[in-house]
N, C-alpha and C positions, 0 to 999 in steps of 0.2 A: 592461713593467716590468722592473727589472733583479731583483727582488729575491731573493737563493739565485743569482744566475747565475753568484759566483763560483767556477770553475773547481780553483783548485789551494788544496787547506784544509791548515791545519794543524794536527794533531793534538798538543793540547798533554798533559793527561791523561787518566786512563779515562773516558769519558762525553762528552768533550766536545773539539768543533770550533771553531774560529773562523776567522772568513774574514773579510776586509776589508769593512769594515761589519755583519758577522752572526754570532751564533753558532748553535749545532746543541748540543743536549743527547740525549742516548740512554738510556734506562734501562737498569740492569744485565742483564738476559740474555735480554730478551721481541724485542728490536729494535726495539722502541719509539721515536720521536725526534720530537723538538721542535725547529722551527727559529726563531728571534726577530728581528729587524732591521728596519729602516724600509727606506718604499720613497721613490720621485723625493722627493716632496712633504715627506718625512722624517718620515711618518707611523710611529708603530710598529707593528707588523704581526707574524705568527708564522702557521706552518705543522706542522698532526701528521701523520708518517705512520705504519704498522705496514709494517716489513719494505718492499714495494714498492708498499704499497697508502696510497693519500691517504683520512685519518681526517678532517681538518679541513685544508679549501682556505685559501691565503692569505687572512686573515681579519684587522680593524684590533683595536687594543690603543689603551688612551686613558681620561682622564678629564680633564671643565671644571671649570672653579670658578666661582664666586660672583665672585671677585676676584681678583686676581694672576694668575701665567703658568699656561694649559694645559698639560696632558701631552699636546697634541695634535699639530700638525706643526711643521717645521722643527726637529724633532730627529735628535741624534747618536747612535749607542750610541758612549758614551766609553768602557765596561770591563765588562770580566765577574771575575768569581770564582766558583768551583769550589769544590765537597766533596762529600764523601761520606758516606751513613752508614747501616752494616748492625748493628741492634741489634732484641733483644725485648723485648716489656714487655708486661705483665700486667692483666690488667684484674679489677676487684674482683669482677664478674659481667660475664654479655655471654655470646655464642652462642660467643665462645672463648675460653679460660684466655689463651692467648699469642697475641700479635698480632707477627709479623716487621716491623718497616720498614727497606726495602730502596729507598736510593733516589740518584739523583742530582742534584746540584741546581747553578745557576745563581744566582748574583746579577747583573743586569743594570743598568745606570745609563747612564741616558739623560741626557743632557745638551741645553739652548737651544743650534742651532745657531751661531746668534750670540754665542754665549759670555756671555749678558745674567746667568748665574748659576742659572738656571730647574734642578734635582735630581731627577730620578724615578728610580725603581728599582722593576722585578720580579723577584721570587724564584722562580724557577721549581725544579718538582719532578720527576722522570719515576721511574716505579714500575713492575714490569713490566705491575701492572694498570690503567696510565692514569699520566697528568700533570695537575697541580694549579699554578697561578699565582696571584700574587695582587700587588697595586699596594702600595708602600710608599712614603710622602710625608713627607720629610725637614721638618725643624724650620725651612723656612728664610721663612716669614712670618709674624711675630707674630698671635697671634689668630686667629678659626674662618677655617677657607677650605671653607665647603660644596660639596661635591660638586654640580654641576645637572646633569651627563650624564657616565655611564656609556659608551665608545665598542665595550665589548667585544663583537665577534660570533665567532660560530661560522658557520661555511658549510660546507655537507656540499653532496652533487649533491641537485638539487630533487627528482630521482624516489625519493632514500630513505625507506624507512618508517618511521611516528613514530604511537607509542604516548603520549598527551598528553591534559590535563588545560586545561579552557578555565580560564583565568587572571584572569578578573573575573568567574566566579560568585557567584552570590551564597552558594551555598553552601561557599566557601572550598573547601578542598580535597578536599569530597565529595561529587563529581562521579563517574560512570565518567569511561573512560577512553578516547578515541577512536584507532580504528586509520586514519591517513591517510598520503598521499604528504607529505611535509613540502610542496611547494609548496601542498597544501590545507589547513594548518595555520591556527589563528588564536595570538593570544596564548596562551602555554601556561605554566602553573607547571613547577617541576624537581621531581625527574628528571625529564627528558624523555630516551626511552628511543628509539632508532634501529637500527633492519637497513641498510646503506649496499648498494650494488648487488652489490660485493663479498662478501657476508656476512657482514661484520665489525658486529661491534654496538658500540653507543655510548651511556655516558650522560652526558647533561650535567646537572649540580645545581652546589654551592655548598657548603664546609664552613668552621667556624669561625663564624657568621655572630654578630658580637657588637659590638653596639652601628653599626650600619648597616644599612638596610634589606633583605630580601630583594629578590631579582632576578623577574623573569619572562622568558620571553623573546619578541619579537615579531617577526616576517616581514616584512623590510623590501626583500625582493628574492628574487629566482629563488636558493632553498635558503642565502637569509643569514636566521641568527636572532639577535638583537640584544637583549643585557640590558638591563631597562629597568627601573629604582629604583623600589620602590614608593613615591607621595610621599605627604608630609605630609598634612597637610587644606587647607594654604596652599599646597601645591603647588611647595615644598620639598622637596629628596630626601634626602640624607643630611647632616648638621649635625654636621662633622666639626673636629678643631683641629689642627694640624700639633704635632710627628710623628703618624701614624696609619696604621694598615696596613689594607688592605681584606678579607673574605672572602675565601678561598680558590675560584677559579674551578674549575672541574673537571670531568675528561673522563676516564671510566670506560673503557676500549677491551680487548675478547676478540674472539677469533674464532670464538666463539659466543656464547648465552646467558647461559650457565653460567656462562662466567667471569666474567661480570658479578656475579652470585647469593655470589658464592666473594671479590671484591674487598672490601680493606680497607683500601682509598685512602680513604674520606671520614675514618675513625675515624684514623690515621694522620696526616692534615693537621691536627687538633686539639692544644693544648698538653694537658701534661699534667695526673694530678688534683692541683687547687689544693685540696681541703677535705683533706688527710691522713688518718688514719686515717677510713676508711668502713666497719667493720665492722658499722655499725649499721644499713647498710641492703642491705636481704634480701631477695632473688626468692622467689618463692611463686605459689601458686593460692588464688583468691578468690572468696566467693561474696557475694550481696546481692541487693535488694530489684527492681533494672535494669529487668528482664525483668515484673515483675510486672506494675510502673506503665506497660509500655509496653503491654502487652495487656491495659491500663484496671482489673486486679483490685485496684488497689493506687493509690495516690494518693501525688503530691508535698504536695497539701497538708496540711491537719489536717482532720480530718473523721473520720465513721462509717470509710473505706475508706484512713485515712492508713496506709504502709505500715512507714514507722522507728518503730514504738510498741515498747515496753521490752518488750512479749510477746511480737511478732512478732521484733523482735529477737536475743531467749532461743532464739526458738527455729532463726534463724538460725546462732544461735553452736554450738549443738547439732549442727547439720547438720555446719558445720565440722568439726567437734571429731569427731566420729563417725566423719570420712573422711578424717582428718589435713590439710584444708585449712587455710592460715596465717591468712587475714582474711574477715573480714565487712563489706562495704560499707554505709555508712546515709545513702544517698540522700533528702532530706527530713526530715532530722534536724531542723531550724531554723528555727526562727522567721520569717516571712516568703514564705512561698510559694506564700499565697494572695491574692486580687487585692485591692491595694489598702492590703495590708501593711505595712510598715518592713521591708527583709530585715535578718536581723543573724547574724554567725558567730561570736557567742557565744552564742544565749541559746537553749537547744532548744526544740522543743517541749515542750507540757503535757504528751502521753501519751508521755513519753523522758526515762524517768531516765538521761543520757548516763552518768551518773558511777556508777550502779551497774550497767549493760551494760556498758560499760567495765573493772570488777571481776569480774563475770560471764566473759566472756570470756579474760579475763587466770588465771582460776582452773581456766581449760578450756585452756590454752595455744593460745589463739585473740586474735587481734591487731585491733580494730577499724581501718577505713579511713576516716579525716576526708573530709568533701567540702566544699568551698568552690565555689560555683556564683557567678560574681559577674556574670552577665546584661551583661559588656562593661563594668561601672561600675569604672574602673581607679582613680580619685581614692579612692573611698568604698571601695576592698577594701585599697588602699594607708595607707589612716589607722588601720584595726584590724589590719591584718596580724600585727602583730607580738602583740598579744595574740590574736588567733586560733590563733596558732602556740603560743605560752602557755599556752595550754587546750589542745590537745593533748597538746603536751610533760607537763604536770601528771596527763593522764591514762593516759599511755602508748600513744598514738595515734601511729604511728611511718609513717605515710603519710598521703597526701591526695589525693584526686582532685580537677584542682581545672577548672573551666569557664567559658567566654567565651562562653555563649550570645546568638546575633545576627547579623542577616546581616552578609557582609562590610564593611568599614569601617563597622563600627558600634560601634567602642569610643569610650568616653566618656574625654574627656580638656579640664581645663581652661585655655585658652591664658595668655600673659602678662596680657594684660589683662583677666582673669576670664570670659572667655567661654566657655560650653561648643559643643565642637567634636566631631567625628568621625572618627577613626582604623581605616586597615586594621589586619586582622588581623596581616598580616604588615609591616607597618610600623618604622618604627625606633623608635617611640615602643611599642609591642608588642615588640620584641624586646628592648631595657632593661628594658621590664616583667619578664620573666620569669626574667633572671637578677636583677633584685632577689627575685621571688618562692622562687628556688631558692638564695640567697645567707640569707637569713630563714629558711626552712625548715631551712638546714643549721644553724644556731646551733641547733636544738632537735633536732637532728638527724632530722631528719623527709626522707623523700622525696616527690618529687610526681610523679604520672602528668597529664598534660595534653591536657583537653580544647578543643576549637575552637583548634588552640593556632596557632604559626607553625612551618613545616616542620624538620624535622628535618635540622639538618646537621654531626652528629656528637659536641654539644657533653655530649653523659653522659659522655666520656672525661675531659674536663675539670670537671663535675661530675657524679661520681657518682650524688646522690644524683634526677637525672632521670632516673627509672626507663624511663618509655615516656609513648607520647602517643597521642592519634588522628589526626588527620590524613590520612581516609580514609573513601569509605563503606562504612559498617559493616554490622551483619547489622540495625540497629533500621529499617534502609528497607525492612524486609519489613513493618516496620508503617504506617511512617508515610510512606512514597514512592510514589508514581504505580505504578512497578513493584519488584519486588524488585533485588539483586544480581542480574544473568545469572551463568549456570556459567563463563565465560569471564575474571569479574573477578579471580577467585582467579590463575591461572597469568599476568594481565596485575599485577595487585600485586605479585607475586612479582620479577616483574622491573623493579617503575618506582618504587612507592611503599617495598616492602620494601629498596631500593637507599641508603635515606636514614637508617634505622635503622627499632629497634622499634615495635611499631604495638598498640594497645589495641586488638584486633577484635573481644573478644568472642566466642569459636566455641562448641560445646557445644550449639547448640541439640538437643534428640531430637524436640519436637512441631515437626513441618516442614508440616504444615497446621493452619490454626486460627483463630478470630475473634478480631477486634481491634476494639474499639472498634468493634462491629455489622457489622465489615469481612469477609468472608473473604480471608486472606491467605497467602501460602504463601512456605515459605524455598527458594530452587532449589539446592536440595544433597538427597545421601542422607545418610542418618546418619553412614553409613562414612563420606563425606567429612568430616562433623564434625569425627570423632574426627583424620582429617589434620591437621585446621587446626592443631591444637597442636604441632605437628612443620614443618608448612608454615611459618607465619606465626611470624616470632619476636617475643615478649616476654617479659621478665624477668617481669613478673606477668601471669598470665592467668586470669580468668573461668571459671565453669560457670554460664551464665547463668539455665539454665532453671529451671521450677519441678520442685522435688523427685520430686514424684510422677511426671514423663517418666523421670526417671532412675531411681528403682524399677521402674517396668515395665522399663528395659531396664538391669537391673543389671550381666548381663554386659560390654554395650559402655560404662558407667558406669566399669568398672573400668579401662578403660584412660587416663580423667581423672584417676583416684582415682593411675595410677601415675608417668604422664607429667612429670618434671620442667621447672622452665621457667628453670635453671640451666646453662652447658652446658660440659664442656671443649674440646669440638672439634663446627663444623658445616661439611657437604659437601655442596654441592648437587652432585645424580649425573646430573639427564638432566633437559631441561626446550626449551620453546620460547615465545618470548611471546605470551600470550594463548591458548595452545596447553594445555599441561599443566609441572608441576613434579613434581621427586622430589628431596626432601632428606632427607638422616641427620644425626643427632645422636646424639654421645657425653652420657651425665648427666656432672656434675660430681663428683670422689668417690665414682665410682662407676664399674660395668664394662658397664653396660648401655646399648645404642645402641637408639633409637628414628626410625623411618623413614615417614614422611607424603608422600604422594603426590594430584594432585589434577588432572582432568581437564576441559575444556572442556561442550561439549553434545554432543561426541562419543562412544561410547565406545572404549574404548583397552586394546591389547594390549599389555604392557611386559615387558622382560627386563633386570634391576636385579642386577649381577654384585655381590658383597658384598666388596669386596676391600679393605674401610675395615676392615673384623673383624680382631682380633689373630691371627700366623699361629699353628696349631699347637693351634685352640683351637676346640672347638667348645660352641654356641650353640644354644637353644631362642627360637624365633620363634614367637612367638605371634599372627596373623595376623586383624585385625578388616576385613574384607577385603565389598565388594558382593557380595550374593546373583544368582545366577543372574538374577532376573528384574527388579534391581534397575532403574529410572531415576528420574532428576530431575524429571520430569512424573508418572509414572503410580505407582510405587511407590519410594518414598523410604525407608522403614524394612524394606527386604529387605538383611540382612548376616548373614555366615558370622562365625565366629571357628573358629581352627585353630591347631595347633599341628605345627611340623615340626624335625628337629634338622636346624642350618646347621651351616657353616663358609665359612671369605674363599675360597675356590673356587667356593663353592654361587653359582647364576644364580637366582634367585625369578623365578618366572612371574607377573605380577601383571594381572588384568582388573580395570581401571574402568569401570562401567556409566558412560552417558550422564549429566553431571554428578556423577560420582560419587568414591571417593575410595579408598586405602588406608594404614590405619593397624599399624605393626608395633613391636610391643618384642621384643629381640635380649638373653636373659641369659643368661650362661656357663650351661652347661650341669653343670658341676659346683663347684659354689660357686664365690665371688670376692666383692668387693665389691658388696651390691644397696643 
């Protein structure tokens, strides 16, 4: 193939190359570069490399239609256009105050060889943490022109390692996470996280993702992985109208870990926030009813053991309020949850006065959390919607958790001809969902946390008020899965799922053995690791799941929940391997105090964690919730030390994590400053 064989380039401006038939894109200072051009057949085609090492092998670029001309072969590259752009911008909350974009970018236009009139263009971006592309389809046929294949692959060498997610579970994206050769890969959801021979890591996902189906990707050859549309129910992919521009494709690339962990390519490739003023919605820590009902003490429905009753509630709000937590969850609020029901998201239950819990709380400066559960029924949540939101707004209910319970492609949706059908989770018909449901929420200015949702690919930058989601398994498969989390999923999320943004995980548990529903069940973490996860795992709202009385008995490791913010100015992830262990810092917001979570496999682990993120000049009390001596994840789980030692950005901390175990540290000036 000739393609890149031309010899003599010319360097037109900074960033960028062109060569008879190809251009070359570089990002500003990593040496990062993108190569773009068709090969014989005039196929479009593109190559990544870092520095001297190949990231992504000569790999095809493409999409079909329904009707009219392909973006597929006997094309030209007719032009390119250049720019640039080094600016900062702010985010209303998020793991950092200031986010850099620093980038080069590519407009590419492909032209019918034949000059039949046929317009494609990619926009390409290079950043020194990875390049992002995306297909942009000119106005030039009236009416839809559906997408039916996706041509985009990635080819890395077949022996590189891939960290992946099977892509047609039925449990959507909560699944572990398999460590294989990419040649022994199956279909896999994104990120999909890769070691190449070289050492160089890779993640490939998707940002922007709006109104178009999510990708998967699938194995179509010795190390090609190939996007492939989630379809319709009719087995239609994307249902698209010219002009229209596709998701942003995207390829993470460090030469370790780390810089993966530290990248802010996906938030970056997103417009920016379209609701204006969002002061109205507010990270915090939450507590609720979760954990009850899932260790059977406590019921979703109405009965003797229901668990949102206006007492239990009270006394929820209490807990809050006592330990400056912002919200109270009322899981089971509403009418319909027991078998055989009408569900409805107006009408509480009998033992739930919503609307004086709701005053209750509001008088304790405690915030209730709306939950919308709507079991996949997208028609019938879409026709109250707007009154559901209504009743909150009226009450001052300023978030929602909201749930798509069901296996995948099992959301309910009605066809043209009134038929009811079946839809993936991650679907396009799912993904318009949810910016209707966060477009609605914002008129009452309400946020939404989302459960069973579709993956995360960056769009809280452009709507704020998408606080976090799940899309991950969580700690509730210590109750209700075959086996628990292994110690190993923590340090493997960190670098695959945590890559796509914030994650609802839930951490906090202190009872780590225990019956469930006649079960004995056990959480594979120590305490101390716990207390990491709220330092590890980022979300603007985070959980203290457990039942009250675990965290009285261990009041002192309680108090590191009690201090932990989940607002952040600055986060640094400092040492880490996939599937291995993490160590990340966080600055609070408004504040001068850094907080440090650390989290190890099934191994245990000797660490030295040099502090050199601390202000120089300044010294710091570390407060240290750190595994006991004889701590492990099998045999003794609630063995932890706490200590306390004066640092400074010199100081090295000696850190031991027992076998699955964890360490948690708050960092405050030492002689006043902002706490």
């Amino acid at each position: 193939m000739r393609l890149f064989s031309t010899a003599i380039l010319l360097i037109l401006l900074p960033g960028l190359t062109l060569a008879a038939g190809g251009a070359q894109l570089v990002s500003p200072s990593s040496g990062l570069k993108l190569i773009i051009d068709v090969d014989e057949a005039g196929r479009p085609v593109y190559a990544v490399s870092l520095g001297d090492e190949a990231v992504i092998l000569e790999s095809r670029l493409g999409l079909r239609f329904a009707r009219g001309r392909d973006f597929d072969a006997r094309m030209r590259l007719a032009s390119v256009r250049h720019s640039s752009v080094d600016s900062t911008w702010e985010q209303p909350w998020g793991e950092r105050r200031k986010v850099r974009d620093h980038h080069n970018e590519l407009l590419v236009e492909f032209r019918s060889a034949d000059d039949a009139g046929a317009v494609f263009l990619v926009r390409v971006r290079a950043f020194d943490d990875g390049v992002g592309f995306r297909y942009e389809v000119p106005d030039q046929d009236a009416g839809p022109v559906d997408v039916i294949n996706e041509l985009t692959e990635f080819r890395v060498p077949p022996e590189a390692n891939a960290w992946w997610q099977p892509g047609d579970d039925p449990f959507k994206y909560e699944t572990l996470y398999r460590e294989t050769p990419v040649a022994a890969m199956g279909k896999a959801h994104t990120p999909l996280t890769l070691r190449l021979p070289s050492g160089i890591h890779v993640s490939l996902h998707e940002a922007a993702l709006v109104d178009y189906p999510a990708y998967t990707l699938e194995p179509t050859g010795p190390g090609v992985l190939k996007t492939t549309l989630r379809p319709w129910s009719d087995g239609s992919l994307a249902r698209v109208r010219a002009p229209f521009a596709s998701p942003w494709r995207t390829i993470q690339v460090s030469r370790n870990a780390i810089g993966l962990a530290n990248s802010d390519l996906i938030l970056n490739l997103n417009e920016p926030n379209r609701l204006g003023d969002v002061d109205w919605v507010e990270p915090g820590k939450y507590v609720g009813i979760w954990w009850a009902i899932h260790l059977g003490r406590k019921t979703w429905e109405q009965g003797p053991d229901h668990g949102a009753t206006t007492e239990e509630a009270k006394r929820y709000v209490d807990f809050a309020a006592n330990h400056g937590f912002d919200g109270v969850l009322l899981e089971g609020w509403n009418v319909g949850w027991g078998e055989g029901e009408t569900y409805s998201f107006l009408e509480s239950a009998a033992d739930l006065d919503l609307a004086a819990v709701a005053a209750y709380a509001a008088e304790n400066g405690v915030s209730l959390i709306g939950h919308h559960e709507t079991f996949g029924d997208i028609p019938g949540y879409e026709a109250v919607m707007g009154e559901a939101f209504d009743l909150y707004e009226s009450l001052g209910i300023r978030q929602v958790k909201t749930g798509y319970v069901g296996s995948a492609g099992s959301l309910r949706r009605i066809d043209d001809e009134g038929n009811e059908v079946r839809e993936w989770h991650d679907s396009q018909y799912a993904v318009r969902h949810h910016v209707k449901v966060l477009e609605e929420a914002a008129r009452r200015r309400i946020s939404v946390n989302t459960h069973e949702p579709v993956k995360d690919t960056g769009l809280r930058r452009t709507y704020p008020n998408w606080l976090t989601r799940e899309g991950a398994r969580g700690q509730e498969f210590a109750v209700w899965g075959e086996t628990p989390n292994p110690p190993d999923h923590i340090p493997t999320l960190a670098f695959t799922r945590m890559l796509a943004g914030p994650l609802d995980f839930t951490p906090g548990l202190f009872q780590l053995t225990f019956d469930a529903r006649g079960n004995a069940r056990q959480v594979s973490s120590t305490l101390a690791r716990q207390l990491a996860l709220y330092v590890v795992l980022y979300s603007p709202v985070h959980m203290a799941p457990d039942l009250f009385e675990h965290y009285e008995e261990h009041a002192d490791a309680f108090s590191f929940i009690v201090d932990v913010p989940t607002d952040w100015e600055e986060s640094v992830a400092l040492d880490g391997e996939v599937g291995e262990f993490i160590v990340m810092a966080r600055k609070a917001r408004g504040a001068d105090d850094w907080f440090v979570g650390a989290a190890t496999d099934e191994r245990s682990r000797a660490l030295q964690v040099p502090l050199r993120f601390l202000d120089q000049g300044r010294e710091y009390v570390a407060t240290i919730y750190a595994d006991g001596e004889d701590a492990d994840w099998q045999s003794n789980r609630h063995d932890y030390t706490i200590t306390e030692k004066t640092v400074d950005r010199d100081s090295v901390l000696g850190l031991n994590l027992a076998a699955g175990g964890g360490v948690a540290i708050r960092l405050r000036p030492a002689h006043g400053g902002t706490q």
